[in-house]
NULUM-424363 format. One line per field, with one value per residue (C-alpha): residue number from 1; residue in one letter; x, y, z. Coordinates in Angstrom, 3 decimals. Example, Ala and Ser with C-alpha at 12.3 -4.5 7.8 and 13.67 -1.06 7.14 Angstrom:
BEGIN
num = 1;2 $
residuo = A;S $
u = 12.300;13.670 $
v = -4.500;-1.060 $
w = 7.800;7.140 $
***
This chain:
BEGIN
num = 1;2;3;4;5;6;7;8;9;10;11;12;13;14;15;16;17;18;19;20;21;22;23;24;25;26;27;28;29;30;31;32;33;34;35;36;37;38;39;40;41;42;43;44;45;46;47;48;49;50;51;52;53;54;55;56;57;58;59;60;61;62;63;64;65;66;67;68;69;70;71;72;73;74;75;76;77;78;79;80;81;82;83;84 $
residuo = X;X;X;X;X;X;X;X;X;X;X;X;X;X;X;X;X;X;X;X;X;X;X;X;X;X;X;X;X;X;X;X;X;X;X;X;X;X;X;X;X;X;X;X;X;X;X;X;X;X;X;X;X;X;X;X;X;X;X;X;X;X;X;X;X;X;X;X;X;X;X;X;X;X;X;X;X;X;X;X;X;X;X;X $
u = 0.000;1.040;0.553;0.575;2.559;2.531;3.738;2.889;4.607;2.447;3.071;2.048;1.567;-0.371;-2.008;-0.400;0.457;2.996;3.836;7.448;7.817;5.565;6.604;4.971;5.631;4.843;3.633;3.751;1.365;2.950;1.926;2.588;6.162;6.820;6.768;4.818;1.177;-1.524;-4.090;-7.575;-7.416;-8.219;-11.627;-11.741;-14.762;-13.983;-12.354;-10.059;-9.555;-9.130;-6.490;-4.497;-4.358;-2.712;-0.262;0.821;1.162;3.733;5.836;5.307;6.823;9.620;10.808;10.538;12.901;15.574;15.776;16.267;19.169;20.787;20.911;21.981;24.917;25.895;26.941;28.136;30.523;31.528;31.007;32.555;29.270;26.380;23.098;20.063 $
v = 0.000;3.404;6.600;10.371;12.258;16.044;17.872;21.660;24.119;26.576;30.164;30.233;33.866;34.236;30.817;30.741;27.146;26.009;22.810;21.686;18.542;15.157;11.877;8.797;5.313;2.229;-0.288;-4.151;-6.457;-9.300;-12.502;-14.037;-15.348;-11.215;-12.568;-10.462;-11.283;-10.800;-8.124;-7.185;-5.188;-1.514;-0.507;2.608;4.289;7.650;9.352;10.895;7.872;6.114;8.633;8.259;4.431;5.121;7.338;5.008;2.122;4.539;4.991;1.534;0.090;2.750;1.762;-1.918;-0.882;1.432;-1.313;-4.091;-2.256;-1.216;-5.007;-5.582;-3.227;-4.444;-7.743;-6.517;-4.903;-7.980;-11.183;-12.843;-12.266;-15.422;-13.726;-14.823 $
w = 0.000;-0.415;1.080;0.965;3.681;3.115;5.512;7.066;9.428;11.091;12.144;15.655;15.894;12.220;12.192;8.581;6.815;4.499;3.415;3.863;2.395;0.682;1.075;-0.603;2.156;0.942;3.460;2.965;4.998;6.711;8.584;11.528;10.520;9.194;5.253;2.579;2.342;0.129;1.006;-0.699;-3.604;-3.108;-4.794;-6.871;-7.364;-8.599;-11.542;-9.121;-6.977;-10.571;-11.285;-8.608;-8.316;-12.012;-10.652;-8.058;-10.471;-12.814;-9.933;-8.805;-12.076;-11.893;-8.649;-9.644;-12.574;-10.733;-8.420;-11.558;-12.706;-9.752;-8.905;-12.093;-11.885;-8.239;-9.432;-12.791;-10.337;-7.970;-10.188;-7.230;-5.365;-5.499;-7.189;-4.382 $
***
């Protein structure tokens, strides 16, 4: 799952916001022996909600691949290490 974080400072004195940073976490379920477990897919009912889920697929798939080839390049670097 992934989620949102935005966040705000406030000006105590003015009452004024501003956001300081965003953050997207991803959370993985896990079951009783702390593997990766299945979970129900999330139902979108919206055109934004639809929009969104989109979005986080995109940057699903590009994390998926910057991780690919940064494996890839760690043991093009040290062929002496055993691939898992």
């Amino acid at each position: 799952m992934e989620v949102e974080v935005s966040v705000y400072m406030e000006d105590h004195t003015t009452g004024e916001e501003r956001q300081t940073s965003s953050a997207f976490v991803t959370y993985v379920a896990l079951d009783e022996e702390g593997r990766p477990t299945p979970v129900p897919p999330l139902v979108v009912r919206t055109a934004a909600e639809r929009r969104r889920y989109c979005e986080a697929l995109a940057r699903r798939r590009r994390r998926l691949a910057m991780a690919s080839r940064a494996h890839r390049r760690y043991f093009e670097r040290h062929p002496s290490r055993e691939r898992p």
